[in-house]
N, C-alpha and C positions, 0 to 999 in steps of 0.2 A: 564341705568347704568351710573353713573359718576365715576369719579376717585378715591372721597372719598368712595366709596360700601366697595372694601377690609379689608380695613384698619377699618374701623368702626365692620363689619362684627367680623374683629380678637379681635378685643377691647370688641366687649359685652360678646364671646366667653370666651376669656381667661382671662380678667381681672374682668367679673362682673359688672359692674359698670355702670352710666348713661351716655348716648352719647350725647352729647351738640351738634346741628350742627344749625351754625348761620353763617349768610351772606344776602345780600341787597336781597332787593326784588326782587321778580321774577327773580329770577337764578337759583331757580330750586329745591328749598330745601322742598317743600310740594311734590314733582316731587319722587326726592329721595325719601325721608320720606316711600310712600306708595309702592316704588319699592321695598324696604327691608322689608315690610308689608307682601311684597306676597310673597316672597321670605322665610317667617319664614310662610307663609300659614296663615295670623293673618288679612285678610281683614276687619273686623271689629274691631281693633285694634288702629283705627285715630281716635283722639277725638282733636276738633280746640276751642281755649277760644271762639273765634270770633262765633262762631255757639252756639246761643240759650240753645239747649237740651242739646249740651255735656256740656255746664257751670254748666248747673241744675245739671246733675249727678255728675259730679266732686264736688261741692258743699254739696249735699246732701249726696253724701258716699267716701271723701276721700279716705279712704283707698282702697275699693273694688268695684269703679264705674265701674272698666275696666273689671271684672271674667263676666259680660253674654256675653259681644260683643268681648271681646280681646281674644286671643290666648299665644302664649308664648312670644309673641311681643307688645308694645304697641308704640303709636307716641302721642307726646302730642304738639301739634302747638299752636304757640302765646301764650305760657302760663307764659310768665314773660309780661305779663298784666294784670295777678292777681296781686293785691298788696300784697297781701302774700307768692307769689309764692312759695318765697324759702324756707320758712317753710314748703308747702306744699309736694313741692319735697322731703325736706328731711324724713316726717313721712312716703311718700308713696314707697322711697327706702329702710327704715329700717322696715318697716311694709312689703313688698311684692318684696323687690330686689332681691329673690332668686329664685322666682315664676315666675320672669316677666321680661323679658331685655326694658327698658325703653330708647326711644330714644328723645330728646329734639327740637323742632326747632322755631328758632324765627329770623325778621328780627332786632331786636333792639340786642346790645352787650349782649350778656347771661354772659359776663366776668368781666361786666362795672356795670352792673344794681344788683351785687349785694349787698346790702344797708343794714346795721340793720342783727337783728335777729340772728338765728345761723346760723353757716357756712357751705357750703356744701360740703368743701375742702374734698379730698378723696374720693367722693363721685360720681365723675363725670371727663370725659374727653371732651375737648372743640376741634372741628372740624370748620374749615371753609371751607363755602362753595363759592365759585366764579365765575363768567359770566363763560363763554366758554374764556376757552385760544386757542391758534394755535396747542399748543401739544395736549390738549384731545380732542380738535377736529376732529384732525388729527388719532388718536389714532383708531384702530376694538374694543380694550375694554372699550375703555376711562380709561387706563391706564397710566398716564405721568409723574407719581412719582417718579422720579430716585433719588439715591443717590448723594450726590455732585460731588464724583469725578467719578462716570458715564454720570452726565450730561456733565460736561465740557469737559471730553472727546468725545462725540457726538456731545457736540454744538459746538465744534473744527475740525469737520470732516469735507472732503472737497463735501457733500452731504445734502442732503433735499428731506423728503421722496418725492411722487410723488403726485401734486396738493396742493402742501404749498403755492406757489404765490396766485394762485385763493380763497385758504381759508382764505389768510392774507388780501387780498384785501377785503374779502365778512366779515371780521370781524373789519377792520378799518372802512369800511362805516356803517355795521348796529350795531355795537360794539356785546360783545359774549353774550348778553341776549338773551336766547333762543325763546324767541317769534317773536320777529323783526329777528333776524338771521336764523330762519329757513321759515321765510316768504319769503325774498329776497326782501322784499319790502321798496323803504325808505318812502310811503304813511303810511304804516305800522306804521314802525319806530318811524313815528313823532305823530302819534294816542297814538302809546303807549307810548311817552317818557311824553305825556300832560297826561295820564292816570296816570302815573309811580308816578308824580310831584304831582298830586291831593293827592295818596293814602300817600305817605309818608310827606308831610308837611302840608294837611289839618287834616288828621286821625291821622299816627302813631305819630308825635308830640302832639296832642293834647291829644293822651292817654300814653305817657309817658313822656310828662314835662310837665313844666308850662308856657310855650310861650305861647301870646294871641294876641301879635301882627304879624299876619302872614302875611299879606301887608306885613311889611318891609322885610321879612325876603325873604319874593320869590322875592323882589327887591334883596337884595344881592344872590339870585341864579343866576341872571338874570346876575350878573356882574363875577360870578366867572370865565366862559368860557374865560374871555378876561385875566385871572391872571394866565392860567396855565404855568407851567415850572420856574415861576421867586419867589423868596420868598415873603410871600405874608406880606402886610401891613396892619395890626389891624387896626393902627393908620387913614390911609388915609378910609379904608374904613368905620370908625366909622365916620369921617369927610361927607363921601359922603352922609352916609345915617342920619345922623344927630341923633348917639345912642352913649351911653357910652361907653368907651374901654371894659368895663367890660362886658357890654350887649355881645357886636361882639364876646366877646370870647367865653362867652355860649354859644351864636350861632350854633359858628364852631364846636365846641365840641360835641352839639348834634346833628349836621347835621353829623358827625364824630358817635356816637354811633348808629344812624340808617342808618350803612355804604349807606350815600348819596354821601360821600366823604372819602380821608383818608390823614391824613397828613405824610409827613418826616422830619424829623428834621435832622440839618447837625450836622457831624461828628465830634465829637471836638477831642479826641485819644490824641497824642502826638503832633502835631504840634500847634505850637505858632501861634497869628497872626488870628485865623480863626474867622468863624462866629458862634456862638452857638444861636444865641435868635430866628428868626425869621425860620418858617416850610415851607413849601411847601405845596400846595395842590394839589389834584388832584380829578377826577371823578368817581366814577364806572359806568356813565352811561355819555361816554365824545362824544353823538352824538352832541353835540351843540358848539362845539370847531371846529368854521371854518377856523383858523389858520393851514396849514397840519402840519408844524415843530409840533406845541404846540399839536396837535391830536395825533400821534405819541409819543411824548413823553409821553403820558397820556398814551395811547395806554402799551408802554413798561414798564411804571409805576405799571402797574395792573398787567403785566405777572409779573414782579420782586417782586410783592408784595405777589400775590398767591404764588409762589418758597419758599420764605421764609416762609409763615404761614405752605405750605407742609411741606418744612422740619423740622419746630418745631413740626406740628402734629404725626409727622414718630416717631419720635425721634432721627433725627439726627445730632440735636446738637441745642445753642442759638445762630439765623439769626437774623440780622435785617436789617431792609433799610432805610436808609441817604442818603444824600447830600453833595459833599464836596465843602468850599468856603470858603477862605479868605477874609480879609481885603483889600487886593488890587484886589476885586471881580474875582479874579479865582476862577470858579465851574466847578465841573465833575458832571456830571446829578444824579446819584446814585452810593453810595455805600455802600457795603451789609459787614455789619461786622459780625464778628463767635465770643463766646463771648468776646464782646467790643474790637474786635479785627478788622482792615483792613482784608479785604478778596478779594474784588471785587471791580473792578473801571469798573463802564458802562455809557460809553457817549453816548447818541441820537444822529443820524446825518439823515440827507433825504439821503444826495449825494455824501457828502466828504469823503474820502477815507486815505485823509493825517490825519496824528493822531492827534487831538484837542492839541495846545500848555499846556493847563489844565490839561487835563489828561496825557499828560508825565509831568506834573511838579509833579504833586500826585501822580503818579506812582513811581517814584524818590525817592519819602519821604517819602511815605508810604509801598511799596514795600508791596502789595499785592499780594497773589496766581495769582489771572487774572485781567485782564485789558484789557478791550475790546470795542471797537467802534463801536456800531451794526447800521448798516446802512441801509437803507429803500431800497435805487434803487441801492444796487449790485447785480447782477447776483449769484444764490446761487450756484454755481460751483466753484467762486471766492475762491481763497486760500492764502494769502500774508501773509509771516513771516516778522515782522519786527525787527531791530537787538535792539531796545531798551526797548523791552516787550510785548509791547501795538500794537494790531493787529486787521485792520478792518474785523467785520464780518458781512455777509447779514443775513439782518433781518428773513427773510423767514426760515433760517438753524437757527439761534440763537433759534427763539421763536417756534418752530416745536419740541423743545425737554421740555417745559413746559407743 
């Protein structure tokens, strides 16, 4: 069971509609998929594009491939690698949506890829799926969905349930992808990140774009580890690799829609003066960042970025995550706006404890709800109010509530 089971569970229930559940590879969404299979009693109910038979059948009867093997449930995997997908989706919801609770999953943007044809707006609610964070790991149900002003009051407590250090450590080294992370192994780790690297930019690029030159492009994988945390430069890296601006940006964007990566873009809001052009990068699979600052902040980048896709998934409002920087290059690591609104100021730190000069100067200006400095080596019993807003918190307690 993962975190998203409920919530999806109440979504087919009460709203009818199709379940979109997309996120990178191997995180667990074929894992899910067939948990909620058996759970509606529909074990014959998976049908993958990527397998042979089920393509034939889906091809040959549209509408009713799924009434001999399906139940009141069906799962339809990799199926935005049909080039008609989305047509296809939409005759088999309006043709059998009342018969069948349809669940969706792919590791390519199910939100991104849809192109042409009609539309499937209403049709369907979009779920993300995510490695293992510190809270659902941490979690008996894998439950760590809280409401905004539930989390922040827990993640301000002066506790962390029991074995969050050991979890936080066993998921910074082998990151939350469930296969490497429940091995313990980093021989493991490094088998699957070379397996991981094959499947999505020999394969799934080649079956949904048109990149042919894939040499340069796992030359620019090879360089991104060394760019996390700082914004990143089109320019320089179109230079390294000897490709157009314009290439590098397609690039990133599709290694970005088969979440290899994700970007943020900083915060422009009210203050003068800032940076709005250039994104940040980051990893969903950051074992090869042997920088610890820059691993860590990747690391907290992915719990802040699931946070915000949960609570847009809930409904509990429009999240997003930034970066705040100026012109005279003050940055605060992240910041999570409510719509297009300051919310949250969160700085990285391994060690430091005194408040980043940065983030109190944005906290000043921007006067957001929280503002907070989550640090890697505090002791998670540590508890310090500070008198100008902006208050260190240990990692271990902060990320034990995502």
């Amino acid at each position: 069971m993962r975190c998203l089971s409920p919530e999806i569970l109440r979504f087919l229930a009460e709203e009818k509609k199709m379940a979109f559940i997309a996120g990178p590879r191997q995180a667990g969404k074929t894992t899910l998929a067939k948990h909620l299979l058996s759970v509606a009693r529909s074990p014959g109910g998976y049908f993958n594009w990527d397998i042979e038979s089920h393509r034939k059948a889906i091809l040959k009867n549209p509408e009713g491939f799924w009434i001999e093997r399906g139940g009141p449930r069906i799962v339809l995997d990799e199926i935005h690698k049909y080039p008609r997908w989305k047509r296809f989706l939409k005759g088999l919801y309006d043709a059998a949506g009342r018969d069948v609770e349809i669940l969706v999953t792919g590791s390519g943007r199910l939100d991104v890829y849809q192109r042409g044809g009609d539309s499937l707006f209403g049709r369907y609610g979009l779920y993300r799926l995510h490695p293992f964070t510190l809270g659902e790991l941490l979690a008996p149900d894998r439950g760590c969905v809280r409401p905004p002003e539930d989390f922040w009051k827990e993640a301000l407590a002066a506790d962390a349930p029991s074995g969050a250090e050991e979890a936080l450590t066993a998921i910074e080294r082998l990151t939350g992808f469930p296969e490497p992370l429940f091995s313990g192994s980093e021989g493991r780790l490094r088998r699957w990140r070379r397996s991981r690297n094959h499947l999505v930019l020999r394969e799934d690029l080649r079956d949904l774009t048109r990149i042919r030159d894939i040499g340069l492009l796992e030359s620019l994988v090879s360089l991104l580890p060394e760019r996390i945390g700082a914004p990143l430069s089109l320019n320089a890296l179109s230079e390294d690799l000897g490709v157009a601006f314009g290439t590098m940006r397609g690039w990133i964007q599709s290694l970005a829609r088969l979440y290899y990566l994700f970007e943020i873009r900083p915060f422009a809001g009210r203050l003068a003066r800032t940076l709005r052009r250039e994104a940040k990068v980051y990893l969903f699979d950051y074992s090869a960042i042997e920088d610890p600052g820059a691993r860590f902040e990747n690391l907290l980048a992915l719990h802040l970025l699931k946070l915000c896709d949960a609570w847009n998934d809930w409904g509990f409002g429009d999240f997003r995550l930034h970066y705040a920087r100026d012109k005279e290059k003050r940055e605060v690591d992240f910041l999570i706006s409510e719509a297009e609104k300051p919310y949250a100021l969160i700085e990285a730190k391994l060690s430091e404890t005194d408040i980043a000069a940065p983030l109190r100067y944005f906290h000043e200006r921007l006067r957001p709800a929280f503002s907070v400095q989550v640090v890697r080596r505090l002791p998670a019993q540590t508890c310090v109010k500070k008198p100008d807003g902006a208050i260190p918190v240990p990692a271990c307690r902060f990320l034990s509530r995502i």
